[in-house]
C-alpha positions as CSV (number, residue, x, y, z in Angstrom):
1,X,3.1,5.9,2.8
2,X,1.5,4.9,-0.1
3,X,2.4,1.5,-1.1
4,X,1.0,1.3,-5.1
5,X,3.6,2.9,-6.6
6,X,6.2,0.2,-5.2
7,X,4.4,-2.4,-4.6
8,X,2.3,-2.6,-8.2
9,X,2.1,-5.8,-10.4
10,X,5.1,-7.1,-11.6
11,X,2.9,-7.8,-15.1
12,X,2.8,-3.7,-16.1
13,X,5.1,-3.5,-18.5
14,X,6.7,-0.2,-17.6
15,X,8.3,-1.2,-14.3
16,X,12.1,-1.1,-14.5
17,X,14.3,-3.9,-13.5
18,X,15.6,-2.1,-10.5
19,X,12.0,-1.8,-9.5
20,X,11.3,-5.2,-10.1
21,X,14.7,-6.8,-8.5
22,X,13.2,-4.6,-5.2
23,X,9.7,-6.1,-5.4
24,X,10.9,-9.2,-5.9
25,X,13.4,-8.8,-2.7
26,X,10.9,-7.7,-0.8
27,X,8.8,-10.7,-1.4
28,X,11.4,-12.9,-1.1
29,X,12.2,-11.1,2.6
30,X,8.1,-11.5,3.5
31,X,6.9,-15.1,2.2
32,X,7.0,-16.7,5.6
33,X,5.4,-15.4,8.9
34,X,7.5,-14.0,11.5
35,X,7.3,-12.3,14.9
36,X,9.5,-9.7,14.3
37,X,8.4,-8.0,11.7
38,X,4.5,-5.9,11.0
39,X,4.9,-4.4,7.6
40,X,1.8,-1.5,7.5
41,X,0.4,-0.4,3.9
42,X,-1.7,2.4,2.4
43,X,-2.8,2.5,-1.1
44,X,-6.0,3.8,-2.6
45,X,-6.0,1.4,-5.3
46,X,-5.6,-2.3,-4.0
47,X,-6.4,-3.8,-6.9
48,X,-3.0,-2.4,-8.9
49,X,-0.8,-4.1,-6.0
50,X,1.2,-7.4,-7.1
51,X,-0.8,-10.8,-6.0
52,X,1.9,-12.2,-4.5
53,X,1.6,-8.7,-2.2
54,X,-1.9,-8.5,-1.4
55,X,-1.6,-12.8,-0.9
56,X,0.5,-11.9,2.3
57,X,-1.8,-9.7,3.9
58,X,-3.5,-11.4,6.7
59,X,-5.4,-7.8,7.6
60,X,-7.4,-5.1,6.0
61,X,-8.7,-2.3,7.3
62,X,-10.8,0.2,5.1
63,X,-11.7,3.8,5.5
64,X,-14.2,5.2,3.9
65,X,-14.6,8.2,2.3
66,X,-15.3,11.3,5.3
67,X,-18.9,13.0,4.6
68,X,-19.0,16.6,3.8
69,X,-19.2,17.6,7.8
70,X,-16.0,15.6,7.8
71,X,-14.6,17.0,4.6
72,X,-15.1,20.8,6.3
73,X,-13.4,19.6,9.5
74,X,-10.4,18.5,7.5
75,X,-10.2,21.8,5.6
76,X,-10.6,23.7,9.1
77,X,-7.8,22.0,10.4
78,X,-5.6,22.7,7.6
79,X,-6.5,26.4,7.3
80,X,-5.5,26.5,11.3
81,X,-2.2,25.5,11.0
């Protein structure tokens, strides 16, 4: 899901040790390339994720925001359910 909360600079000052001994495991785990693994994220705010995160992405895909015809066909689909 999203991955900002997680994956957010390492310079903020109000990230817990835990939170930063994970990050920095997780970077450890995803410095080289490798066949076996594809790890997928989603943020809405790239710009607050770690640079040694966003250095590892080889991809990007962005979606832009829906137009109001696409806006009402969201809300129909949730008011269905």
């Amino acid at each position: 899901d999203e991955a900002d909360p997680f994956l957010s600079s390492r310079s903020r000052s109000a990230m817990s040790e835990d939170h930063r001994n994970a990050l920095n495991a997780l970077l450890y785990r995803t410095g080289e390339a490798s066949r076996s693994l594809m790890l997928v994220l989603a943020t809405n705010r790239p710009g607050d994720l770690d640079a040694a995160v966003t250095d590892r992405v080889d991809d990007a895909v962005l979606f832009g925001l829906p137009d109001a015809a696409g806006r009402e066909a969201l809300v129909r689909v949730c008011f269905e359910k």
